[in-house]
C-alpha positions in Angstrom: 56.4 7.0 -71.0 55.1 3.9 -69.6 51.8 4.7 -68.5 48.9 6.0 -69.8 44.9 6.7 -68.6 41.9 5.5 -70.5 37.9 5.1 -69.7 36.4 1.1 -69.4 34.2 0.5 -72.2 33.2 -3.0 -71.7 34.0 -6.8 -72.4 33.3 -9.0 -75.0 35.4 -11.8 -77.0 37.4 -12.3 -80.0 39.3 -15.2 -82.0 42.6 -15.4 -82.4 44.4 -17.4 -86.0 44.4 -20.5 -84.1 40.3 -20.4 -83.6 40.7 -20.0 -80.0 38.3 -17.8 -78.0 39.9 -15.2 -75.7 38.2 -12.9 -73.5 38.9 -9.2 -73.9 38.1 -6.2 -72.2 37.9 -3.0 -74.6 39.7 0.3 -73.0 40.0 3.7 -74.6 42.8 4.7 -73.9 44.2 8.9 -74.4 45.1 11.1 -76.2 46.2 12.1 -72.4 47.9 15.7 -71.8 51.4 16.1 -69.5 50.2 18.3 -66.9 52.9 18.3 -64.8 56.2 17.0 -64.4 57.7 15.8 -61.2 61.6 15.8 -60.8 64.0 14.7 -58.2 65.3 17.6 -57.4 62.3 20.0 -56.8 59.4 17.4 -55.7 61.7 14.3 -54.6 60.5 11.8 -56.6 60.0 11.4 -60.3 56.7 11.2 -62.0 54.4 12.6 -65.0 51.0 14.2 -64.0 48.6 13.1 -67.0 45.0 14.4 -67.7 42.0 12.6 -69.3 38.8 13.5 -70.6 38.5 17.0 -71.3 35.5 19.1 -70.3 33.7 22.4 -69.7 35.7 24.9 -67.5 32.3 25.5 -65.7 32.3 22.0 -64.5 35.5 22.3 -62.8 36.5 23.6 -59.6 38.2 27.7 -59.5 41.2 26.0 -58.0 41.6 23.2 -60.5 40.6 25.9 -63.2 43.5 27.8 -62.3 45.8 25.2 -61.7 45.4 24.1 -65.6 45.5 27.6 -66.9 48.5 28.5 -65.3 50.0 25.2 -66.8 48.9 26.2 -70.3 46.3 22.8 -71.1 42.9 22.2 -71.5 40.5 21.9 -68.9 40.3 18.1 -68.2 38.1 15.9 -66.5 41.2 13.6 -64.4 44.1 14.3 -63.0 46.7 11.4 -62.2 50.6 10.6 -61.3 52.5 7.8 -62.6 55.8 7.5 -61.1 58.8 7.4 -62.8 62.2 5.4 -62.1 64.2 7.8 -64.6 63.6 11.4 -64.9 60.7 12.3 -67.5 61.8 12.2 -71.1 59.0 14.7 -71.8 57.8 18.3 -70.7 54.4 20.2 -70.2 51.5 19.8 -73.2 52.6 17.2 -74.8 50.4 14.4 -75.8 50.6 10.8 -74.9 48.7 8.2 -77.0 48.2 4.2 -77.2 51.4 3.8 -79.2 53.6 3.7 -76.7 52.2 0.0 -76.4 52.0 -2.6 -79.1 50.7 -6.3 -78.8 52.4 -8.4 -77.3 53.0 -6.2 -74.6 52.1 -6.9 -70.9 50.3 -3.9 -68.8 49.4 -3.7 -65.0 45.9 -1.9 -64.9 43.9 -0.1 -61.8 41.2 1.0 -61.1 38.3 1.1 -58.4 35.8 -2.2 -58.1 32.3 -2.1 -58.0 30.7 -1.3 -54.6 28.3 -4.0 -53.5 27.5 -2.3 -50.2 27.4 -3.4 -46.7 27.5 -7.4 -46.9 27.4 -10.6 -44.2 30.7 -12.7 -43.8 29.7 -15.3 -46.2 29.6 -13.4 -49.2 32.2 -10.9 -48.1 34.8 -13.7 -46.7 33.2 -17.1 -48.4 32.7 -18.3 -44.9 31.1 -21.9 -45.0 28.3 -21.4 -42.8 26.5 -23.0 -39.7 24.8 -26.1 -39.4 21.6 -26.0 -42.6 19.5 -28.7 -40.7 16.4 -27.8 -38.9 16.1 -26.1 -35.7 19.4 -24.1 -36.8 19.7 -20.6 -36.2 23.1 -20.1 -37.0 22.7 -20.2 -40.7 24.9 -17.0 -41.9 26.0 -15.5 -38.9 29.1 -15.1 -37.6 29.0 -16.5 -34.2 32.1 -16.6 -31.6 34.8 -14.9 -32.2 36.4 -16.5 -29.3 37.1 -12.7 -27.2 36.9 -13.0 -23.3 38.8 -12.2 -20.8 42.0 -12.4 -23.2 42.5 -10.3 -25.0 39.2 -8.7 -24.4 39.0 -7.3 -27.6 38.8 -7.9 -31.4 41.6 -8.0 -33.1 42.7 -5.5 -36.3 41.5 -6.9 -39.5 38.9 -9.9 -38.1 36.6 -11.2 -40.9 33.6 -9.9 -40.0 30.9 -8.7 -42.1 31.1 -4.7 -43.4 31.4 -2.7 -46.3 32.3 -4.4 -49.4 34.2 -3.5 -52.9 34.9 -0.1 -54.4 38.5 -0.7 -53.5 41.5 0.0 -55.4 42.6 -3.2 -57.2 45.4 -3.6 -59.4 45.0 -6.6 -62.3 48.6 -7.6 -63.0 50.4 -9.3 -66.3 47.5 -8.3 -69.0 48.3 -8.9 -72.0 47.8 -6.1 -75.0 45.8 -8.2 -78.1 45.5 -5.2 -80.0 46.4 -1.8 -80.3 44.1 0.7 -82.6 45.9 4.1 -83.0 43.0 5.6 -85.1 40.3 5.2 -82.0 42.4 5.4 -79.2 42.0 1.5 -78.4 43.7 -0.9 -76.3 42.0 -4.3 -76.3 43.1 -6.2 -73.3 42.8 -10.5 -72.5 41.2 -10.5 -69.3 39.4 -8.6 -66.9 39.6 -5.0 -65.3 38.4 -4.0 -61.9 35.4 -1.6 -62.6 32.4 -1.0 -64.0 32.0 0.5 -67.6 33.1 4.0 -67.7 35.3 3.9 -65.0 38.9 5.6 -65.2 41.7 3.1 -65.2 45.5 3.5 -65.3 47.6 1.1 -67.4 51.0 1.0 -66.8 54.0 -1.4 -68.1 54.3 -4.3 -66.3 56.2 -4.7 -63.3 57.2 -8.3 -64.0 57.1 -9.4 -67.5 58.4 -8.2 -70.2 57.3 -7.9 -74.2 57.2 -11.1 -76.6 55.2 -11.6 -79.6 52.0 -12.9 -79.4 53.1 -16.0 -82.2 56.8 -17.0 -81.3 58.7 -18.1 -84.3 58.8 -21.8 -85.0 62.7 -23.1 -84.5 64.3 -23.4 -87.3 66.4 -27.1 -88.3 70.3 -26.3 -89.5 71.3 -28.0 -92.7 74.5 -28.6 -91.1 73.6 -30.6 -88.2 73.7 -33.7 -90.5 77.1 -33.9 -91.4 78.6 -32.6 -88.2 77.0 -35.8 -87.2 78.2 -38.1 -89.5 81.8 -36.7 -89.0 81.6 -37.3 -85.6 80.9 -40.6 -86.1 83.9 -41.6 -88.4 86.4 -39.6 -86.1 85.1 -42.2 -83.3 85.8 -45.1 -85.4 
């Protein structure tokens, strides 16, 4: 498995043996259930259909209530696929937990930002602004955008100002600090996208691999002396 689903529970900071501050978001993360599993041959990709957060069956829909039933699992709050390059080394109930990471590991982690509503240009794109002197009254507005007779229009994906956040946001190359088994706790260096409470979806990264978070200090051979001093008298 090398994903899992979990539920932001906030930031704060701890030390590490050195003294050194580092800044750590808190994530619970599981037990998830194996709703379904996607295969090559039936579905045409490969992937493991996870659910999080168990609830009432009255606070589901009758489709999604008979979905899970007919699947044989509890009634769960989110449903999510992670996609697979091998075929799924496990099957239908079965429970996935926070040891499938340990620290040192890296993780990729999305989720949705926070929604900040419908904002001007210079929040939204960090524009710098007209002229701030008096008599001004192009302070924060967006002015020309340079459209006339060609091409007449505006094109696809101009900064202008609109809607902005509650998009989905990957944060890559997290490292895992520490890894509590008994709570169902991943604490993460770094930030998440999303606000406390929000689903997320940690997966292995993409592009780094595990190394331990204290590397082992290189060790001096005993033999490197007289190799040298034997080299030296077959020069002479």
């Amino acid at each position: 498995m090398i994903g899992i689903l979990g539920k932001k529970l906030g930031m704060t900071r701890i030390y590490d043996e050195a003294g050194k501050v580092n800044p750590v978001t808190v994530v619970e993360s599981g037990p998830c259930t194996v709703v379904n599993v996607r295969t090559m041959e039936r579905d045409g990709y490969s992937a493991v259909q996870l659910g999080h957060c168990e609830v009432d069956e009255k606070k589901l829909r009758k489709p999604i209530r008979g979905y899970l039933k007919k699947a044989g699992v509890p009634p769960v709050k989110y449903l999510r696929e992670i996609r697979l390059n091998e075929k799924a080394d496990c099957k239908v109930g079965d429970k996935v937990t926070v040891d499938i990471f340990r620290p040192g590991d890296f993780v990729d982690v999305t989720g949705n930002s926070i929604g900040k509503g419908f904002q001007g240009g210079m929040k939204r794109w960090h524009w710098k602004g007209g002229p701030k002197s008096r008599g001004s009254t192009s302070h924060r507005r967006p002015g020309s955008i340079g459209s006339s007779t060609s091409p007449g229009r505006v094109w696809r994906g101009h900064h202008l100002p609109g809607r902005m956040g509650n998009e989905r946001v990957t944060v890559q190359n997290l490292r895992v600090l520490k890894v509590d088994l008994q709570n169902n706790l991943l604490v993460l260096k770094g930030a998440v996208a999303g606000c406390d409470g929000r689903l997320l979806i940690i997966r292995k990264s993409k592009k780094r691999v595990w190394r331990p978070l204290t590397p082992p200090a290189p060790v001096k051979s005993k033999e490197t002396k007289p190799v040298r001093e034997a080299a030296k008298k077959t020069k002479k």
